[in-house]
N, C-alpha and C positions, 0 to 999 in steps of 0.2 A: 547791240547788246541790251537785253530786259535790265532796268536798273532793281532795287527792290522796292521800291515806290509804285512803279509800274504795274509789277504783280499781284500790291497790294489792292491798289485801283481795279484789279481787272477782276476780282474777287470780292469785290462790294456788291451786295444784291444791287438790282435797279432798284429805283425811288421814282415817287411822282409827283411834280410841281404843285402848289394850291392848286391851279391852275387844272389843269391836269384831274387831281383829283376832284376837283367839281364835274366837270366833262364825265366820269366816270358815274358819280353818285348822281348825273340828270340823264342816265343814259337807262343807270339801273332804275331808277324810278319809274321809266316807259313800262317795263315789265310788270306781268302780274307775280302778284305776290307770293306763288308758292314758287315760283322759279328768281322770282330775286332773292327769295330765303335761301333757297340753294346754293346762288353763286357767292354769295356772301358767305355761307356756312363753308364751301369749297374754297374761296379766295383765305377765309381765316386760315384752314386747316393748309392751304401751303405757304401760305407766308408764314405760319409758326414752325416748319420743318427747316431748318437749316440747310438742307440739300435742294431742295425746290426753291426755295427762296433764289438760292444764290443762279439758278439755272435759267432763271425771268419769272418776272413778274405779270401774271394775268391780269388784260384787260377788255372792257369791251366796246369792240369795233363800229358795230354796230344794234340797235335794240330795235325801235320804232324804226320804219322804212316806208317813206309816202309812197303813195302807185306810180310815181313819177319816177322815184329814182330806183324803183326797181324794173320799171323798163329799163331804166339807162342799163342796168347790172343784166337784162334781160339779153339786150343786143349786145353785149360782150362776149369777142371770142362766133358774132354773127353778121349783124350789119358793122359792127366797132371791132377796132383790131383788141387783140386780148385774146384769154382762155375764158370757154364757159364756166361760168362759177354758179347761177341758176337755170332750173327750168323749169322755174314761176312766173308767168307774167305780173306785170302789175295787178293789185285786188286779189292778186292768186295765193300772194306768200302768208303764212301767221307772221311775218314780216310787219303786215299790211295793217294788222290789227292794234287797237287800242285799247284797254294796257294790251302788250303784247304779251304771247307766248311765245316768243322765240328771240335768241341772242346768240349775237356771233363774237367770238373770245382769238387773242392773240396773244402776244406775248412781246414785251419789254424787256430786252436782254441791258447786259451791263453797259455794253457800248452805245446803250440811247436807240439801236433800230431796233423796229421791227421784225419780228419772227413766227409763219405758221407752222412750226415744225409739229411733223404730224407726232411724233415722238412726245415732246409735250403737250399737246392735246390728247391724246390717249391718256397720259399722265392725271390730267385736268376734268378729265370724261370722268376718271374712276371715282375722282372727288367728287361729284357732279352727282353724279347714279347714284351714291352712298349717302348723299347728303338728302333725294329726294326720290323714291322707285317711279316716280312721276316725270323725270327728267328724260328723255330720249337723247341720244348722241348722232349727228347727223354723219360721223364714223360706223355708224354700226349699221347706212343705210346701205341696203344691196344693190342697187344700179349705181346710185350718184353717190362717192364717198366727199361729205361736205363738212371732211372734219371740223370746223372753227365755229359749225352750227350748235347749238342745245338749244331743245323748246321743250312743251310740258303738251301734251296728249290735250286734241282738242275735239269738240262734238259733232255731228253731225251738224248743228245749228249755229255753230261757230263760235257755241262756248266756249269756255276753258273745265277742264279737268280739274281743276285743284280743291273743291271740297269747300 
């Protein structure tokens, strides 16, 4: 039997420990600056919606990625058991780059896990795009759909796009 304490609990947006949110603001700081304006500008506008809010709380997973540990993320799902999730090797991803143009976003449901649901990423995408037409969704790629990806359009020289 759900008591009503229960229900009430299970209806409280997620929160993030200090802790937690330092992890978050040294992750966005790896970022170049026209895509952390972004995810900042998209994190505001769903945590001020009352419905998004309470559905999880966007985080990010990962920002800067050394060439090492994107081999590791390389051989996943090849020599490592697991599903492929790249196919960048090391030096290969805007991963790899400092500040970076590229971040991968998940989600903080009420019950403390994690969650990729691609449903709120699409969600998160639209914030994303709206907040920057610089932002690319790695949802909307046609071979590899990597939804949890956003980065910002980068050069032939391996600048960054943002102006």
């Amino acid at each position: 039997m759900t008591t009503f304490s229960s229900q009430k609990a299970a209806r409280l947006a997620p929160q993030l420990s200090a802790t937690q949110q330092k992890i978050q603001a040294a992750r966005l700081a790896q970022a170049v600056p026209c895509l952390a304006e972004a995810y900042a500008e998209a994190l505001a506008r769903w945590l001020g919606d009352p419905v998004l809010r309470l559905a999880g709380r966007p985080i990010i997973t990962e920002c800067y990625r050394s060439p090492e540990r994107q081999e590791e993320l390389y051989a996943q799902g090849r020599s490592k058991p697991g599903t492929i999730v790249t196919y960048k090797r090391g030096g290969q991803s805007n991963h790899n780059l400092r500040p970076t143009p590229a971040l991968d976003v998940a989600f903080v449901l009420a019950d403390a896990s994690v969650s990729w649901s691609g449903l709120l990423l699409s969600k998160f995408a639209r914030l994303m795009k709206a907040a920057d037409a610089r932002v690319i969704w790695g949802g909307d790629w046609v071979t590899f759909k990597d939804r949890p990806h956003f980065e910002v359009t980068t050069t032939q020289k391996g600048g960054v796009a943002c102006g």
